[in-house]
C-alpha positions as CSV (number, residue, x, y, z in Angstrom):
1,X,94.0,99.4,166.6
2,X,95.0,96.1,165.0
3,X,93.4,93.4,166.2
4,X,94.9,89.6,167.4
5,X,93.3,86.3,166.3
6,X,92.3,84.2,170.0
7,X,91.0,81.0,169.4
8,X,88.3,80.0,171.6
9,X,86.4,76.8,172.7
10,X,83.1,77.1,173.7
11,X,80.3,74.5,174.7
12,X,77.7,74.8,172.0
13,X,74.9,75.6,174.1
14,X,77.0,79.1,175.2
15,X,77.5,79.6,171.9
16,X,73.7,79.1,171.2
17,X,72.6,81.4,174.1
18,X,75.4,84.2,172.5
19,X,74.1,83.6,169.3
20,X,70.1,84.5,170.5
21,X,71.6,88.0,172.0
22,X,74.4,89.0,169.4
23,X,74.6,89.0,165.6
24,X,78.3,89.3,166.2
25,X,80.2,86.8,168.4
26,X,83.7,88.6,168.1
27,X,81.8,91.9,170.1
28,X,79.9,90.1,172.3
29,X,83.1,87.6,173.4
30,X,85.1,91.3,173.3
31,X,82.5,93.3,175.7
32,X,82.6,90.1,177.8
33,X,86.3,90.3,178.2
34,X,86.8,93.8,179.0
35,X,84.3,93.9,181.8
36,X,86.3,90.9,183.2
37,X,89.3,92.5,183.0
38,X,88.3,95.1,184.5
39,X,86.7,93.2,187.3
40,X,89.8,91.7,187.8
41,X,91.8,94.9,188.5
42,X,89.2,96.0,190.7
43,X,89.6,93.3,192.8
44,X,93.5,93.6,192.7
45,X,93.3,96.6,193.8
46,X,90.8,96.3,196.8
47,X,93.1,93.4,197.8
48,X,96.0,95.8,197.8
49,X,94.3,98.3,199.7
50,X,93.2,95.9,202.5
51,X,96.8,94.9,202.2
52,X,99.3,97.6,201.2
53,X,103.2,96.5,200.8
54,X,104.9,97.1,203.3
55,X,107.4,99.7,202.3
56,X,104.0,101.6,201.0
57,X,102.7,101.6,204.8
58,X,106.0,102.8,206.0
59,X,105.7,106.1,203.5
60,X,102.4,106.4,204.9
61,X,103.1,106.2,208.6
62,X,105.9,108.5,208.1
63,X,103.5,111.0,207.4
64,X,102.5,111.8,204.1
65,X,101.2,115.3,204.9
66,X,103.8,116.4,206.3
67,X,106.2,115.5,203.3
68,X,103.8,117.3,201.3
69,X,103.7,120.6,202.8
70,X,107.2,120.8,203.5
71,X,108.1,120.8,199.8
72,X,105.2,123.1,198.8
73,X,106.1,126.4,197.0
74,X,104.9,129.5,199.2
75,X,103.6,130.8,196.0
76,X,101.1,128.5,194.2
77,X,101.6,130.4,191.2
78,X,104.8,128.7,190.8
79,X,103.2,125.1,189.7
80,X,101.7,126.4,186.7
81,X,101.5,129.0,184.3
82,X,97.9,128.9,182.5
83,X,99.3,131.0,179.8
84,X,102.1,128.7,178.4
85,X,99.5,126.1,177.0
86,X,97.4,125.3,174.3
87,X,93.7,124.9,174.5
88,X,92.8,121.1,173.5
89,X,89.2,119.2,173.2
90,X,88.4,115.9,172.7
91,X,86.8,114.7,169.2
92,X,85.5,111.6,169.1
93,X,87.5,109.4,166.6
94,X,90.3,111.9,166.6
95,X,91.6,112.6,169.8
96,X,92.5,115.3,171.2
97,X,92.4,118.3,169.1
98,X,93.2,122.2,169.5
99,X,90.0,124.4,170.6
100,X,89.1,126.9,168.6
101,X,89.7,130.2,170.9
């Protein structure tokens, strides 16, 4: 994946204390984003479940369940045939590849 130049400022004595733990800065600042990023989205999405949208609490007060089964083939059979696929794995550094049979 190509990569974006960020320019950051940093007080020296963070960049000190980074320096003591990482040989490189760009990882260390990297791994440091991602986990607050995904903090972040966390926390979004508590705050939307302690708050849902309205329109999302109407769907749900309507009854969910019962929207479900009512559209619910009698047959389950008729979601999915196991036969018509292909047989994938995932490699490391490749993606996802055809299994051997």
């Amino acid at each position: 994946m190509p990569a974006a130049r960020v320019t950051v400022t940093l007080p020296p004595e963070l960049v000190e204390e980074i320096d003591r733990r990482e040989r490189n800065r760009s990882r260390f600042v990297l791994e440091a984003v991602r986990r607050e990023v995904t903090r972040r989205r966390r926390e979004e999405l508590r705050r939307s479940l302690a708050r849902p949208h309205p329109e999302t609490q109407e769907l749900a007060d309507a009854g969910l369940d019962d929207w479900g089964r009512g559209s619910k083939p009698s047959d389950s059979s008729e979601l999915l045939d196991p036969g018509a696929g292909r047989r994938v794995r995932w490699v490391a550094g490749k993606g996802w590849v055809q299994a051997k049979r």
